[in-house]
C-alpha positions in Angstrom: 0.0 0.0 0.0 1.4 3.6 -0.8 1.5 5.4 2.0 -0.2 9.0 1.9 1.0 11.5 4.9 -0.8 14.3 5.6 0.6 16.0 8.3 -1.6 19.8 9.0 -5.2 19.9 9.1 -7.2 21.7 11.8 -10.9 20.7 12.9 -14.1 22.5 15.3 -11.2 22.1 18.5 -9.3 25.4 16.4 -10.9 27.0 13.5 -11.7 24.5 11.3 -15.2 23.6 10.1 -15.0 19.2 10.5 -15.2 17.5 13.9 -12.2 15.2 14.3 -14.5 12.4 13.3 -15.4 14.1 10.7 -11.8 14.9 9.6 -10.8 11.6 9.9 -13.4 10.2 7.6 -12.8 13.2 5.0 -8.7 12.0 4.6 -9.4 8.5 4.7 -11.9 8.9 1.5 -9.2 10.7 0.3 -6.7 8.0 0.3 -4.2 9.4 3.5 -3.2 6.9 5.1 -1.4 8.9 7.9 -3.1 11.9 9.3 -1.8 14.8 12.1 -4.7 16.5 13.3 -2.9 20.1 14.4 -5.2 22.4 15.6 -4.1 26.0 17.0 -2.8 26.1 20.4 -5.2 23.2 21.7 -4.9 19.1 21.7 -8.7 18.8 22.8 -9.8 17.3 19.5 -6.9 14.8 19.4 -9.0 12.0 21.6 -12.1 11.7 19.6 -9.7 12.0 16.4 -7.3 9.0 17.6 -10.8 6.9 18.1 -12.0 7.3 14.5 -8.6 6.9 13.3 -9.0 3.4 14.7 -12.4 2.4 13.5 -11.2 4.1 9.8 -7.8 1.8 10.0 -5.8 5.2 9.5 -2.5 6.2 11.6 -3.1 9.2 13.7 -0.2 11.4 14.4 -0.8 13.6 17.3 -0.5 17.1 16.6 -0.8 20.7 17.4 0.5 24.2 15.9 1.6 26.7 18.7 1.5 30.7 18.1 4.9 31.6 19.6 6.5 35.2 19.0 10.7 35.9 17.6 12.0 39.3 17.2 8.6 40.4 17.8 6.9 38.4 14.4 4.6 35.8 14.6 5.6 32.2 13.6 3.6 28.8 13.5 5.3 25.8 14.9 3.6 22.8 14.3 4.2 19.9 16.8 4.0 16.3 15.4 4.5 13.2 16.8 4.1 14.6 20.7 2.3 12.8 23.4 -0.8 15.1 24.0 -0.7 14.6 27.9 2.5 15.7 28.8 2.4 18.4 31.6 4.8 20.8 30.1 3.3 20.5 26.9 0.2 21.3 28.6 1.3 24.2 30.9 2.2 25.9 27.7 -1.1 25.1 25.7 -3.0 26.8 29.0 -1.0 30.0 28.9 -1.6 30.2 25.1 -5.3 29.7 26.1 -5.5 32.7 28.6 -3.7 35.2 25.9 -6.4 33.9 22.9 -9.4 34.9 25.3 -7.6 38.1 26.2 -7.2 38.7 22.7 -11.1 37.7 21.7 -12.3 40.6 24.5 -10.0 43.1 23.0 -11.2 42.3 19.5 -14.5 42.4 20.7 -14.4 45.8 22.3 -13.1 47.4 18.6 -15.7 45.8 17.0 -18.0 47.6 19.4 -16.6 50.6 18.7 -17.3 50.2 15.3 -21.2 49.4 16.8 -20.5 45.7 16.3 -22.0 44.1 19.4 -22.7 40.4 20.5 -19.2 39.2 18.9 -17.4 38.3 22.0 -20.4 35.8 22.9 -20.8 34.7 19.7 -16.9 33.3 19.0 -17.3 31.9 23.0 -20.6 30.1 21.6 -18.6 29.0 18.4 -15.3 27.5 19.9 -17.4 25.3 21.9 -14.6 25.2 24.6 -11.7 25.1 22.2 -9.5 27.7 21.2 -10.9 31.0 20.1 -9.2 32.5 16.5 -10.2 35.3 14.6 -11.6 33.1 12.1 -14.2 33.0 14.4 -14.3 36.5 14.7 -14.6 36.8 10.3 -17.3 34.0 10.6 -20.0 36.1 12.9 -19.3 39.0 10.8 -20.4 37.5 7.7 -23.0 35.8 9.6 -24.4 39.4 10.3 -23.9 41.1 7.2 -21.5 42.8 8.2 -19.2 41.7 5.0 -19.7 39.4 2.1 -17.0 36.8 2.6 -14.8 35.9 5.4 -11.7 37.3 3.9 -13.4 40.6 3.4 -13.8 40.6 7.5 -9.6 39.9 7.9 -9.1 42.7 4.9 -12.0 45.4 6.9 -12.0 44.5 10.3 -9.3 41.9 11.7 -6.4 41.9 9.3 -3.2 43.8 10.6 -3.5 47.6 10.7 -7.4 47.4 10.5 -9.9 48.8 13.1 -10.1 45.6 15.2 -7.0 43.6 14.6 -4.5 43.2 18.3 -1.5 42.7 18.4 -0.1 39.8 20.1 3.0 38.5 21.6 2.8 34.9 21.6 4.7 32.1 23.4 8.3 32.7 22.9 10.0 30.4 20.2 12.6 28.7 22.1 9.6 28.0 25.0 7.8 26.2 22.1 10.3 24.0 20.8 11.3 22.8 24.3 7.3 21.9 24.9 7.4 20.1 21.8 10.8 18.1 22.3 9.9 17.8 26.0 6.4 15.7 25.0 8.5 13.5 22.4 7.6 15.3 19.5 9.8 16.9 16.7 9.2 20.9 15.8 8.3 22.0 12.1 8.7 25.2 10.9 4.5 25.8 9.6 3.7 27.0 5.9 7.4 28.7 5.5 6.9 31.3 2.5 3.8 32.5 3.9 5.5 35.1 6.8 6.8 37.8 3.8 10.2 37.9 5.3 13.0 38.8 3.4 15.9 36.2 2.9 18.6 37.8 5.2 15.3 37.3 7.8 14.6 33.9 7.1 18.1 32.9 7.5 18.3 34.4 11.0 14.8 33.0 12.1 15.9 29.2 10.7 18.9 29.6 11.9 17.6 30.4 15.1 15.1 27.7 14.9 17.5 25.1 14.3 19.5 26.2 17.5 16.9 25.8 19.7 16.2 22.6 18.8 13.6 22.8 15.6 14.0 19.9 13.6 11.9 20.2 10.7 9.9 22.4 8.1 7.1 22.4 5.4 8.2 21.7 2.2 4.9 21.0 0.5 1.3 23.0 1.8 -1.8 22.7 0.2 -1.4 26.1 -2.1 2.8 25.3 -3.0 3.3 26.2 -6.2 6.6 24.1 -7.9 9.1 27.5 -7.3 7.6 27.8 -3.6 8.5 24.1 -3.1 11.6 24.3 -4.6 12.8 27.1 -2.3 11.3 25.3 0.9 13.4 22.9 -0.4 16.6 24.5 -0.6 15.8 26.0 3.1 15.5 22.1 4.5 19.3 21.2 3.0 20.7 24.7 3.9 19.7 24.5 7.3 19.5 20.3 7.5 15.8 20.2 8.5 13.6 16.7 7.7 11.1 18.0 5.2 7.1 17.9 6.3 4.1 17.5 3.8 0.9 19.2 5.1 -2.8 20.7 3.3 -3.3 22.9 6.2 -6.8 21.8 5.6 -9.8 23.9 7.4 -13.1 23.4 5.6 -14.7 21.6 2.5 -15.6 25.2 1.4 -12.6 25.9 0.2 -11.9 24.0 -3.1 -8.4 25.3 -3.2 -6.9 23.2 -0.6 -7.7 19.1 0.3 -6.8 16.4 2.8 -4.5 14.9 0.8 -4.1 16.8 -2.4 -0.6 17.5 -2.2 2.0 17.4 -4.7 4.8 14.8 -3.9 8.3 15.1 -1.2 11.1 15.9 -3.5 13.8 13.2 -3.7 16.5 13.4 -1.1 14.9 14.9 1.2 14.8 13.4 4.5 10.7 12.9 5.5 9.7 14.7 9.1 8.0 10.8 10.0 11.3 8.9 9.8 11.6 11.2 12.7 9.0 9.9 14.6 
């Protein structure tokens, strides 16, 4: 059997739109054969995930992707491979917690200012307990009319610069990285070419990454195009990172992006699950 990895997909636990059941059953029809279910800054999906990961005879690799802050920019770490319970792990997950609620009451007071009301207890509603994004936020304003589409809230309302957005400083990088390699896991550097960073920028933060004890990065997402891969590529030899594969899948509704619909590792690469 070929094996199929997809290793960063988000469900209802984050700001995806699937329950982990739900997710599950979406990449098995799809033909992956290996699934890490890496929502933001929470692992409460990961137990009903692993259990229909069982009764759909597909490997579940728990997962999560942490917000963390460096040289005050935000980066995504994803964590693969980590045990969800471990305390430090944990610990880490709860303060990330605290700063996305902080975050939702300040977004909800601009909006309010703007004579937006009923946000804050609408995205509370909406995360059902899990973590609270600001795709939440983009999803109750096109609920109330507010805009047409939900990228029309980020580029109006929540993207950076715009009336509502907050700044935020995450969990500190290096903290990150040690949560992930303290729970057994291996650190990826999330979706690469999407942080606009120049090259002399790049090298620093990988460079950086790699120090503090980052192991691997995306060299295939959902939207690479052949010249994105090809320069995630030359990142992984440069800095000697395993190379990840990942759809960053959120919803059905958008046909751009798939579990599973990824265009293949390039050859001599080392994969991030020989890591594992």
């Amino acid at each position: 059997m070929i094996e199929t990895y997809d290793l960063h997909c988000h469900s209802i636990a984050s700001d995806g739109s699937l329950t982990p059941t739900e997710l599950v059953q979406r990449a098995k029809a799809m033909g992956v054969t290996s699934l890490a279910l890496t929502d933001h800054d929470t692992i409460n999906g990961q137990q009903e995930a692993q259990t229909a990961a069982r009764s759909n005879a597909i490997t579940l690799i728990p997962g999560i992707e942490l917000s963390t802050t460096w040289e005050n920019k935000c980066f995504h770490i994803v964590g693969l491979n980590i045990d969800p319970e471990h305390s430090n792990l944990n610990q880490g997950i709860q303060k990330l917690q605290t700063l996305r609620t902080e975050r939702a009451k300040k977004i909800a007071n601009k909006l309010e200012k703007k004579s937006i009301s009923g946000s804050y207890e609408a995205v509370i509603k909406a995360a059902k307990g899990g973590m609270i994004t600001r795709a939440h936020f983009s999803s109750y304003l096109l609920a109330q009319n507010y805009v047409s589409t939900q990228q029309e809230a980020f580029d109006k309302y929540l993207g950076k610069g715009k009336p509502a957005f907050v700044s935020t400083v995450w969990a500190d990088l290096h903290d990150a990285i040690d949560w992930i390699n303290q729970a057994g896991g291996v650190a990826v550097v999330a979706h690469p070419l999407r942080y606009k960073m120049t090259a002399s920028w790049m090298r620093r933060f990988l460079s950086f990454f790699k120090e503090a004890g980052g192991q691997g990065i995306e060299v295939v997402t959902g939207r690479s195009n052949p010249d994105e891969i090809r320069r995630a590529m030359l990142y992984a030899t440069q800095y000697d990172l395993a190379a990840s594969v990942g759809s960053d899948f959120h919803t059905p509704d958008n046909k751009w992006v798939e579990l599973g619909r990824l265009a293949p590792l390039p050859k001599n690469m080392t994969p991030i699950w020989e890591l594992f």
